[in-house]
N, CA, C and O of each residue as an XYZ file, in Angstrom:
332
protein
N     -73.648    -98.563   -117.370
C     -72.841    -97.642   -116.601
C     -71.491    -97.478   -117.270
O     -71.132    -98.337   -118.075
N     -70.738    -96.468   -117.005
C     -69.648    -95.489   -117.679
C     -68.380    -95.599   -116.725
O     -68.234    -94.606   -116.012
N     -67.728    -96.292   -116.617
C     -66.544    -95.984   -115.897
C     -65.121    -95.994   -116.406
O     -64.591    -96.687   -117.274
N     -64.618    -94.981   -115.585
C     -63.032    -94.585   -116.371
C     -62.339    -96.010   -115.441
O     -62.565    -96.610   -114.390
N     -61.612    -96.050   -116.316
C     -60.361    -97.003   -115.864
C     -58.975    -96.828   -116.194
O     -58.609    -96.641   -117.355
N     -58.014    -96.895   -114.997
C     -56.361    -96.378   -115.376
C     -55.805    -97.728   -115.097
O     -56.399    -98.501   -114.345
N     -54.138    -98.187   -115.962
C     -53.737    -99.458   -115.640
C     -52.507    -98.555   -115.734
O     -52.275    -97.472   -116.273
N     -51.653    -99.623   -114.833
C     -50.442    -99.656   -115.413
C     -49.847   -100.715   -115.914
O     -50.342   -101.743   -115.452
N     -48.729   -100.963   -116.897
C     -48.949   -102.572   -117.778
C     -47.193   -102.423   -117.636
O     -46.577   -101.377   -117.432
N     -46.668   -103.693   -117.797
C     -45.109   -103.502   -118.093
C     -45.330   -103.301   -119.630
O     -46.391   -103.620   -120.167
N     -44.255   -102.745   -120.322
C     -43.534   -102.745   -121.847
C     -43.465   -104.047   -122.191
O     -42.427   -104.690   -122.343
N     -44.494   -104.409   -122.306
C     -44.173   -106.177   -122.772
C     -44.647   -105.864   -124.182
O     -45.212   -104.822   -124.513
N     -44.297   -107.074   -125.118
C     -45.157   -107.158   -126.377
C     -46.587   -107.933   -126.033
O     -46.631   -108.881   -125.248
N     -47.339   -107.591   -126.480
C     -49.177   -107.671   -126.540
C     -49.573   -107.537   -124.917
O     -50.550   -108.092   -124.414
N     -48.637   -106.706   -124.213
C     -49.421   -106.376   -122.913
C     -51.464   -105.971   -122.953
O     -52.532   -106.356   -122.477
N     -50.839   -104.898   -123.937
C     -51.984   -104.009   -124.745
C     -53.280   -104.767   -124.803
O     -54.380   -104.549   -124.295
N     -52.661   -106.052   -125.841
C     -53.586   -106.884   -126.717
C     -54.265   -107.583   -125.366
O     -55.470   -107.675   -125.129
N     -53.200   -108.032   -124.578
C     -54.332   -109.446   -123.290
C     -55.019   -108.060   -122.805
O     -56.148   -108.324   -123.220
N     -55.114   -107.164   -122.403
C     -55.960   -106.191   -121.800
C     -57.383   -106.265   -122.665
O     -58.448   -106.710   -122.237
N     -57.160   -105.780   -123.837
C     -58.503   -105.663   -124.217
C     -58.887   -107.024   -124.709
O     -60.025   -106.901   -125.162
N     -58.465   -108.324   -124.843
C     -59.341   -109.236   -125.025
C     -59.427   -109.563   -124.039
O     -59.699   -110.763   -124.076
N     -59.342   -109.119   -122.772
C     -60.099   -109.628   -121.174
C     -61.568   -108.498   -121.208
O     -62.612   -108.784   -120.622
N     -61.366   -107.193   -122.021
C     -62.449   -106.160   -121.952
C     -63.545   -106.752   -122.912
O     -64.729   -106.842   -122.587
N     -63.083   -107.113   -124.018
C     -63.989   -107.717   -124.714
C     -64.397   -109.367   -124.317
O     -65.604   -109.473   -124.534
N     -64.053   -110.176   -124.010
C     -64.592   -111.235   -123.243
C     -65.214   -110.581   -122.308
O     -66.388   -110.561   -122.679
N     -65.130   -110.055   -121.353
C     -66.328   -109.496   -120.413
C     -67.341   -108.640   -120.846
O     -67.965   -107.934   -120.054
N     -67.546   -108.654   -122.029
C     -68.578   -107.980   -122.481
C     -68.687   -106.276   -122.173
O     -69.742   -105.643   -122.123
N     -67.493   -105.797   -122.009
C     -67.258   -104.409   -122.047
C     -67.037   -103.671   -123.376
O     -66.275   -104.155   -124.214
N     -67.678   -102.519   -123.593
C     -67.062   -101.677   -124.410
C     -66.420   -100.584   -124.195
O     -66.677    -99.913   -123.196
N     -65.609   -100.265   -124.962
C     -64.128    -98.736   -124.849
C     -64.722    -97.634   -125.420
O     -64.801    -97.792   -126.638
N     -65.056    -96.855   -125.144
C     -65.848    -95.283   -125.633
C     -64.830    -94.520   -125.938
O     -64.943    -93.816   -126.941
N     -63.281    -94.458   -124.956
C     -62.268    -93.505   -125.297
C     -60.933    -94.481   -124.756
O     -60.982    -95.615   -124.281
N     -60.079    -93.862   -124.938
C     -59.044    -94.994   -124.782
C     -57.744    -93.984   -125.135
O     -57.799    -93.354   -126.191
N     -56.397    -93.804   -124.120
C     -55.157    -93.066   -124.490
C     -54.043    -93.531   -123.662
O     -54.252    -93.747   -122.468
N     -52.704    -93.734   -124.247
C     -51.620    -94.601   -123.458
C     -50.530    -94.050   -124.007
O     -50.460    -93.720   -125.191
N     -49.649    -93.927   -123.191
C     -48.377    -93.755   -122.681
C     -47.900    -94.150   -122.132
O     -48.433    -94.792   -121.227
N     -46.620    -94.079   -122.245
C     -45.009    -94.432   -121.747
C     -44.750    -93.677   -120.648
O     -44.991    -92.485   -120.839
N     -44.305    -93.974   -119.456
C     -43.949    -92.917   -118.575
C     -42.403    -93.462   -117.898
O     -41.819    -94.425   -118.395
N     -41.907    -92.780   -116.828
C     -40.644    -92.604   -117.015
C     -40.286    -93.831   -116.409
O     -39.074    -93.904   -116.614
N     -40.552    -94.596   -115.932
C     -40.626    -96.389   -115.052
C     -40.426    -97.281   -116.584
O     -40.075    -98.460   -116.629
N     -40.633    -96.709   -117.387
C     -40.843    -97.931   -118.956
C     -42.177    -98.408   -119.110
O     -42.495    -99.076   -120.094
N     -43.229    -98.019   -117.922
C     -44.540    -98.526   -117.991
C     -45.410    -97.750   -118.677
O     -45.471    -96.521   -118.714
N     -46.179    -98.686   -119.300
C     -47.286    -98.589   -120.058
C     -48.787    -97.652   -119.027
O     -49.421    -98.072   -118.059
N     -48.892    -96.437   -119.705
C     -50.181    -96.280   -118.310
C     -51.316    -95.973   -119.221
O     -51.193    -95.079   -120.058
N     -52.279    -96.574   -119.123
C     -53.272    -96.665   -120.305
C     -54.473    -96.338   -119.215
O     -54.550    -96.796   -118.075
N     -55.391    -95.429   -119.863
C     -56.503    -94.276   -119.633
C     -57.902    -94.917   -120.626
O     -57.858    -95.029   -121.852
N     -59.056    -95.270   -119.786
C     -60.029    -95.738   -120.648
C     -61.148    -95.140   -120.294
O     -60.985    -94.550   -119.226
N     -62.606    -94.991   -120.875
C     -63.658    -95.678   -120.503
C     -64.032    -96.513   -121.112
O     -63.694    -96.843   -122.249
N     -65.211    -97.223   -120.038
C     -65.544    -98.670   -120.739
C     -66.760    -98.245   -120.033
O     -66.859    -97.403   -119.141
N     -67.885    -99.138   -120.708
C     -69.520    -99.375   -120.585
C     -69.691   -101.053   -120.939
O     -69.080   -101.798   -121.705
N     -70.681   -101.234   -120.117
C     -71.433   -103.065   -119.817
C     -72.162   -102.806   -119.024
O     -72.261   -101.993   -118.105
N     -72.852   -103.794   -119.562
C     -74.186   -104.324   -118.629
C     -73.703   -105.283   -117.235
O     -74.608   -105.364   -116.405
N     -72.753   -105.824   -116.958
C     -72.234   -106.372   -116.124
C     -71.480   -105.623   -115.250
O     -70.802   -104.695   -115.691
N     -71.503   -105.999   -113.572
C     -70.605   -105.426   -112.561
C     -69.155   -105.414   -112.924
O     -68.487   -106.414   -113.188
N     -68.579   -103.692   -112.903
C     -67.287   -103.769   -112.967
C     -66.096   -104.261   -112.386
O     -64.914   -104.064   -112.669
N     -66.819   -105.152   -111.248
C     -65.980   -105.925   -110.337
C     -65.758   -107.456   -111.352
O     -64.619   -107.915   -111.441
N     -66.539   -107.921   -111.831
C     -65.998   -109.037   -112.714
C     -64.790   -108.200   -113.865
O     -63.708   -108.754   -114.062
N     -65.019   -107.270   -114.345
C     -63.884   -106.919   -115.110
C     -62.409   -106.444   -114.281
O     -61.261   -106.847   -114.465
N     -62.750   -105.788   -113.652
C     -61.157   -105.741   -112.684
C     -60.681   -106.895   -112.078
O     -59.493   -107.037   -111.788
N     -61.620   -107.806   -111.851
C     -61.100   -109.201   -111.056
C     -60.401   -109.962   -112.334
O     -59.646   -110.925   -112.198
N     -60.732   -109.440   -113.470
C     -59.781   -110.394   -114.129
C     -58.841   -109.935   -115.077
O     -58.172   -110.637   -115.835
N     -58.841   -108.493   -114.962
C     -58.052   -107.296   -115.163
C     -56.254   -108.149   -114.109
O     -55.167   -108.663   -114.372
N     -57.185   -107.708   -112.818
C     -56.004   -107.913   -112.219
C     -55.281   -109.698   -112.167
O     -54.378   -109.710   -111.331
N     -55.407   -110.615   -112.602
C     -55.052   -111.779   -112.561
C     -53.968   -111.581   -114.129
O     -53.154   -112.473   -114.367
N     -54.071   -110.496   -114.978
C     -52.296   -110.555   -115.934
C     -51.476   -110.241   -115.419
O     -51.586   -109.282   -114.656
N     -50.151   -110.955   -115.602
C     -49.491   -110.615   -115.267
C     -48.521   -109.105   -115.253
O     -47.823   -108.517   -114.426
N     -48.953   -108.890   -116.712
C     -48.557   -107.426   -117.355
C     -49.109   -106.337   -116.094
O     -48.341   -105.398   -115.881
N     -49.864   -106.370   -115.590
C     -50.432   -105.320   -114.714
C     -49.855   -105.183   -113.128
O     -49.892   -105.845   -112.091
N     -49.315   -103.941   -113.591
C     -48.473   -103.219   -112.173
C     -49.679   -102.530   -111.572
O     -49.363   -102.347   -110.396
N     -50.896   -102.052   -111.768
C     -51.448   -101.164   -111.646
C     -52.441   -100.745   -111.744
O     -52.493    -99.830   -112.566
N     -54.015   -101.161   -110.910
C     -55.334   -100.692   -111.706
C     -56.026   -100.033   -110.510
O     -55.925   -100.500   -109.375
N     -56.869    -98.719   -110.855
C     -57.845    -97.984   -110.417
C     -59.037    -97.760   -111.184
O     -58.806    -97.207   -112.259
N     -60.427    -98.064   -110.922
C     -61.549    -97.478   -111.044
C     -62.164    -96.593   -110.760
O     -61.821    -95.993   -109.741
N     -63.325    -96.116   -111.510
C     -64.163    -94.901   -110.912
C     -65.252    -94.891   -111.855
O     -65.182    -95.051   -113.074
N     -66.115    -94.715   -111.246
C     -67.439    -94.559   -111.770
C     -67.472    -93.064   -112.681
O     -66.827    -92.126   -112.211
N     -68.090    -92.897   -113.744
C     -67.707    -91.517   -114.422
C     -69.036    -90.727   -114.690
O     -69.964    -90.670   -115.497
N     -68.595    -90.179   -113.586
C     -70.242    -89.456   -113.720
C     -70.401    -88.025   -114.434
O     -69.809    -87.015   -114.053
N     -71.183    -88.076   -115.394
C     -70.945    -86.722   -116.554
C     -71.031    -85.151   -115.181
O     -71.732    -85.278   -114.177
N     -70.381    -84.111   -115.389
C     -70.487    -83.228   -115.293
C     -71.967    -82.440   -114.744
O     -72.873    -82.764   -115.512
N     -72.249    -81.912   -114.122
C     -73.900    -81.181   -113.332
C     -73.712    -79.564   -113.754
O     -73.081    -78.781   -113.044
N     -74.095    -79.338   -114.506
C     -73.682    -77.809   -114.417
C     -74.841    -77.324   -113.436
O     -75.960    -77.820   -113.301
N     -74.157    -75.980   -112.641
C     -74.506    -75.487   -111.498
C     -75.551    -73.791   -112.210
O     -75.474    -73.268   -113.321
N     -76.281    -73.455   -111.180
C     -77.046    -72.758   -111.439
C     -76.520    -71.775   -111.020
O     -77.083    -70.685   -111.115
């Protein structure tokens, strides 16, 4: 399964880095990935990720850094074009 994921991270140095070695220890992979600065100084980083594992083990330990002001999920379901 395909789900987008949004964080928000403080401006720390290797905020970035503990994020994705919690994605990669959980056996997730990043398909797309884009981040910015917004006007707070925070980091707001835009993903998808795919695993064979429930995305509830990855947000549960998403949310235990400290760097993280900020996380939402969603399941990403491709587009249906209509008849």
């Amino acid at each position: 399964m395909q789900y987008q994921v949004s964080l928000e991270l403080s401006n720390e140095p290797a905020a970035l880095e503990r994020v994705l070695q919690v994605i990669r220890y959980r056996q997730f992979a990043i398909s797309e990935m884009a981040m910015n600065r917004n006007e707070q100084d925070k980091l707001t980083v835009n993903m998808k990720v795919s695993g064979q594992h429930s995305i509830n083990i990855l947000t549960s330990q998403l949310n235990k850094l400290y760097d993280l002001a900020d996380l939402t999920t969603q399941l990403d379901m491709p587009l249906q074009a209509t008849a």
